[in-house]
Every structure is written in C-alpha cells, then in structure tokens.
C-alpha positions in Angstrom: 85.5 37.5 -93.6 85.2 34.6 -91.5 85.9 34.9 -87.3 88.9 32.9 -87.9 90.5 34.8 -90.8 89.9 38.3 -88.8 91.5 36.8 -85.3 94.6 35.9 -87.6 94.6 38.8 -89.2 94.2 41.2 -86.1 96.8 38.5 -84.7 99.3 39.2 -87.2 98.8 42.6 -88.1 99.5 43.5 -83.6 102.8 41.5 -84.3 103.6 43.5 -87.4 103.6 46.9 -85.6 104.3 45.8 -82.8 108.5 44.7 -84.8 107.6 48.0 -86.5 107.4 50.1 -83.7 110.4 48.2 -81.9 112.8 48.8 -84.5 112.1 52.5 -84.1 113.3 52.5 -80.8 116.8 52.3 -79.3 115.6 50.2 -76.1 113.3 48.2 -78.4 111.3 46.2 -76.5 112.8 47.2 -72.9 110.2 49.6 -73.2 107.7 47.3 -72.5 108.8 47.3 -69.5 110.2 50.8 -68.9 107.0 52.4 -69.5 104.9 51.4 -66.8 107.6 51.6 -64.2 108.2 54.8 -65.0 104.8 56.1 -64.8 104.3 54.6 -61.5 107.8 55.8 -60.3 106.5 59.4 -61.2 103.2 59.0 -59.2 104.8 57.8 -56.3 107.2 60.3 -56.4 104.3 62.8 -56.5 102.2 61.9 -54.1 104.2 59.6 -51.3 107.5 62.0 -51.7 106.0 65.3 -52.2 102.5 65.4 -50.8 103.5 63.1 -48.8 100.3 61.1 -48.7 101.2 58.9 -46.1 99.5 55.6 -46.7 101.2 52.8 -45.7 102.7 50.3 -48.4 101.8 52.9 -50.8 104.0 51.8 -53.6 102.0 48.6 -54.1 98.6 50.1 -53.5 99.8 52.5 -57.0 101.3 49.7 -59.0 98.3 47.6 -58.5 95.9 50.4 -59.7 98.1 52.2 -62.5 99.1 49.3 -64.0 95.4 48.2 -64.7 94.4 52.1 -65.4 97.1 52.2 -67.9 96.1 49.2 -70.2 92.5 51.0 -70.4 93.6 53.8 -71.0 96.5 53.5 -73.5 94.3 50.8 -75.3 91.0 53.0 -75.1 93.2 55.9 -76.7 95.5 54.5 -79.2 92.5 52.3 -80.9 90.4 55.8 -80.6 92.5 56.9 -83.9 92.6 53.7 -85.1 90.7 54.0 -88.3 91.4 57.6 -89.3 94.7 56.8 -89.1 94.6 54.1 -91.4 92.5 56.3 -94.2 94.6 55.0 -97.1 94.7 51.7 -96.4 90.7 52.1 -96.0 90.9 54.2 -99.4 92.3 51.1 -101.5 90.2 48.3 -100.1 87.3 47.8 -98.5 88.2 45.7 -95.1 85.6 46.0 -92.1 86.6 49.1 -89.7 86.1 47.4 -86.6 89.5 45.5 -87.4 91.9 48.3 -86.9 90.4 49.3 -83.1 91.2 45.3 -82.5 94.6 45.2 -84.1 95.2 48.5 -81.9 94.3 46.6 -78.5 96.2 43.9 -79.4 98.6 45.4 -79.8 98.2 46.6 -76.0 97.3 43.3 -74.8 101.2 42.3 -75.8 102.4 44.6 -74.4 100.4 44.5 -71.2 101.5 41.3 -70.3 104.8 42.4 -69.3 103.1 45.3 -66.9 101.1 42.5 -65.2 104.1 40.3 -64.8 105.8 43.3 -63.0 102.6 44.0 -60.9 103.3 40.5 -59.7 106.5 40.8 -59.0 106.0 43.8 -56.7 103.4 42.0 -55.2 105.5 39.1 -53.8 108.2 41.7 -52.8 105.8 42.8 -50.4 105.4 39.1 -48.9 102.3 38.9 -50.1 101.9 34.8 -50.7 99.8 33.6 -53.7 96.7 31.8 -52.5 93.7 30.1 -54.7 92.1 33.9 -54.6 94.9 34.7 -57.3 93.1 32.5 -60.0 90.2 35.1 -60.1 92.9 37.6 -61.5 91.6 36.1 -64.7 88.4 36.2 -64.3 89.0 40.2 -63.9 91.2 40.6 -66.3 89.0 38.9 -69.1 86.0 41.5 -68.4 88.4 44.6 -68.0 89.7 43.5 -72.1 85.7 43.2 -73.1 85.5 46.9 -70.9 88.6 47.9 -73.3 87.6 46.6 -76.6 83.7 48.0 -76.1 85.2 51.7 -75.1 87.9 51.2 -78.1 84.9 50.4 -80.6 83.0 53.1 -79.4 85.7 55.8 -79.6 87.1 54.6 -83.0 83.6 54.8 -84.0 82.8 58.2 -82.6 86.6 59.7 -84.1 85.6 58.4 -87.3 82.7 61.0 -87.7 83.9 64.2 -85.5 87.7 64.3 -85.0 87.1 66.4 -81.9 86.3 63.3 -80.0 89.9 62.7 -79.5 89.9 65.4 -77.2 87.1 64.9 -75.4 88.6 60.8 -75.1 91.8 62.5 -73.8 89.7 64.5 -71.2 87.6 61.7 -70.2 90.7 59.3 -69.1 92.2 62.6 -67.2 88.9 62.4 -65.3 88.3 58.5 -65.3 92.6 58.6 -63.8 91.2 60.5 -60.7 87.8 58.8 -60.0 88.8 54.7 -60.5 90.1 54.9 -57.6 94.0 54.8 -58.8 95.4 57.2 -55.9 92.7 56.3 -54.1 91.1 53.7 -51.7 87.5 53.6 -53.1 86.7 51.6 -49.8 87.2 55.2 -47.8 84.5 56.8 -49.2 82.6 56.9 -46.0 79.1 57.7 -47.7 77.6 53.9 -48.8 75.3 55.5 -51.1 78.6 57.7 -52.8 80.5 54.5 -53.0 77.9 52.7 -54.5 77.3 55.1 -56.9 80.8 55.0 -58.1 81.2 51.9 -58.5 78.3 51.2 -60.6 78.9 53.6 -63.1 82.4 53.5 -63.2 83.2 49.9 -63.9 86.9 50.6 -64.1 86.7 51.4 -60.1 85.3 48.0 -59.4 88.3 46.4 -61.5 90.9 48.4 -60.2 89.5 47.9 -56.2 89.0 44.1 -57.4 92.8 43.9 -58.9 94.1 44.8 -54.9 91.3 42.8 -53.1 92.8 39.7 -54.5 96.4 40.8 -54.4 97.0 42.8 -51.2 94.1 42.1 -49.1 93.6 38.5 -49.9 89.7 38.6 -50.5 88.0 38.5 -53.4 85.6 41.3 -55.3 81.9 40.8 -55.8 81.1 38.0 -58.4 77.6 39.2 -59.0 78.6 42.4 -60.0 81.4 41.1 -62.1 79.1 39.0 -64.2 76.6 41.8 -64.3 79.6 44.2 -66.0 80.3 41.2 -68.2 76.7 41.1 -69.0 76.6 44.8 -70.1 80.1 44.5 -72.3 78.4 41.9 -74.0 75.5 43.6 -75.0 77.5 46.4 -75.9 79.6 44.4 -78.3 76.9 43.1 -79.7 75.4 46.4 -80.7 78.6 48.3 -81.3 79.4 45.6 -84.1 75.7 45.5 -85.5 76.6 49.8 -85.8 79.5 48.9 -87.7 78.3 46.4 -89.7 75.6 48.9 -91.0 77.9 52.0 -91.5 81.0 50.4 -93.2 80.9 52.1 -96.6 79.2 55.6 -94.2 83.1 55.2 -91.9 85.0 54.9 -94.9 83.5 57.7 -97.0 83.3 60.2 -93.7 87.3 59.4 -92.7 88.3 59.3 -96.5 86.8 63.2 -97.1 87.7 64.0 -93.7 
C-alpha cells in the first residue's frame, strides 16, 4: 500500500467513526467540546475549591496542562486497543496493523482541535495578548502528535501480544497525569538536578511546561531539547514500523487466537 493510499485511508476511515460515533450520541458532536471542559471543571473544582491550592490564575494554569495531557492520553489509550478490537476485520483481509493505531489518533487529532481552540479562548480571557511567541505552538504541537503516534504504535503493539498491557497503559497515564506537571509547576522543583531529571525522561513535562511558556508567560521553551525529542520520535518510528512490518502475519495470528 502506497503512503498515499494509507493517509486516505486512515483519513477516511477517522471521519467514518468519527459520524459513527456521533450518531450514537444525543449531543453529537457538542461533545467535542463538552468533554474537555468538563474534565478541567472537575480538577479545578478539586484542587482550587476543595484543597484549596491557592495558585493564582489557576484555572488557566489547568486548562493549559489538561488539555495537552488529555490528547496523549485519550490518543495513547484508545489506539492501545486499536487492533484487537478490530480482530475480524483483521480475520478477513490482510491490511497492515499499524493502520488501525493511526485511524485511532486521528480520530483524536479531530477531535482535539476543538480542545485547543478552547485553550485559546481561555487564554485571551485572561488578557493574555498573542505575540510572534504563539507561532511555536506548532512547532510543539507537531512533536507532542509524533510523541502520540510512537506511544500509540508501541501500546497497540504490546496489546496485540499480552492483553494485560491495557492495564498497565491505564496505570501508566494515572502516573504520567501526576508527574507532567499537569497540577503542577515543574519550574518549582527547587532541586535542578530533580527537574532535570524529569524533564528528560518524561517528554510530556517539557510539552506541557512548553504549552504555558508560550501562552501565559510569554517566553518560549528550549528549542534544542525540542528538536532533540523530535530526534528520538523519529527514530522510534522508524523502528516501531520496521517491528510491524516484520510481524504482520505474527499480530494477526496472536489477536485472531487470542
């Protein structure tokens, strides 16, 4: 299948279940938007009205680190299950497995761009005036969807052969949730060494601290180590497909027996 032919068809396929899952719904596509206001409503409710965590503006410091955290992590899981959940489609033809994780994370991506829209939004309800900085946004968001894709390939891959990774993958974003930084100022960590450590092997920390440098502080994240995360997805793409490539027919038989 040519790169043209699978981007269509991931394309296409997104929009599909995307209508599908729409007409399901009584709010249809409201939800979109509902979804990620409503997670961020409960944090804040959480933490600012019941813990009362006290940091200032702290409704804009959450929106602009959930709304990132949740397009990793919805992508990361949904596209996790990707390919066992499509074992009778993967029973009747033989299609390469790596295309259901993408149609999965596109399906995010859609859907994503409404959460970023209302990030914006809440940004520039808080005064905060768009400068040249903003153009980096993308940039940042471009290297978070390689971090999504490579962690999606990787966990569809890993589900695929031991269903009991989808617990573990539901684990892991309950820890990553509480160590990127999204309650958190990762710039308070008053240890250099702890901070550094953090940031370099959690690349979702950097994102999420580079999301609120450029929209409520006005500065702009590291460049080096942005290119240097890039540099890392991009190897890891490169293996993850070369793994799929070689154990097509070994994904289908394990998901069609399992």
């Amino acid at each position: 299948m040519k790169l043209m032919q699978a981007m269509e068809l991931i394309d296409l396929q997104a929009r599909l279940s995307l209508k599908a899952e729409a007409s399901r719904l009584y709010l249809s596509y409201l939800w979109w938007a509902l979804e990620p206001i409503l997670f961020v409503i409960v944090f804040y409710l959480v933490f600012e009205v019941l813990l009362d965590f006290g940091r200032e503006n702290f409704l804009l410091f959450l929106i602009c680190g959930k709304v990132p955290f949740l397009w990793f992590s919805k992508s990361v899981v949904n596209a996790s299950n990707s390919i066992v959940q499509n074992k009778g489609l993967i029973g009747q033809i033989n299609i390469p497995k790596a295309l259901f994780p993408y149609v999965s994370v596109q399906e995010s991506l859609y859907k994503q761009w409404i959460a970023f829209l209302i990030m914006i939004a809440v940004v520039l309800a808080y005064n905060h005036t768009p400068t040249w900085n903003w153009l980096w946004l993308a940039p940042l968001a471009v290297v978070q969807y390689g971090v999504i894709v490579l962690c999606s390939l990787i966990g569809a891959l890993l589900v695929s052969f031991m269903s009991d990774f989808r617990m573990l993958i539901s684990m892991g974003m309950m820890f990553l949730m509480f160590t990127s930084g999204v309650f958190w100022d990762i710039n308070s960590i008053t240890d250099p060494a702890l901070q550094q450590f953090i940031i370099f092997t959690n690349p979702l920390a950097f994102l999420i601290d580079g999301y609120r440098k450029i929209l409520i502080e006005g500065s702009l994240y590291h460049l080096n180590h942005l290119a240097l995360i890039a540099l890392f997805v991009l190897s890891g793409l490169i293996t993850t497909h070369l793994v799929f490539r070689h154990t097509n027919h070994l994904i289908a038989a394990k998901v069609i027996s399992g």
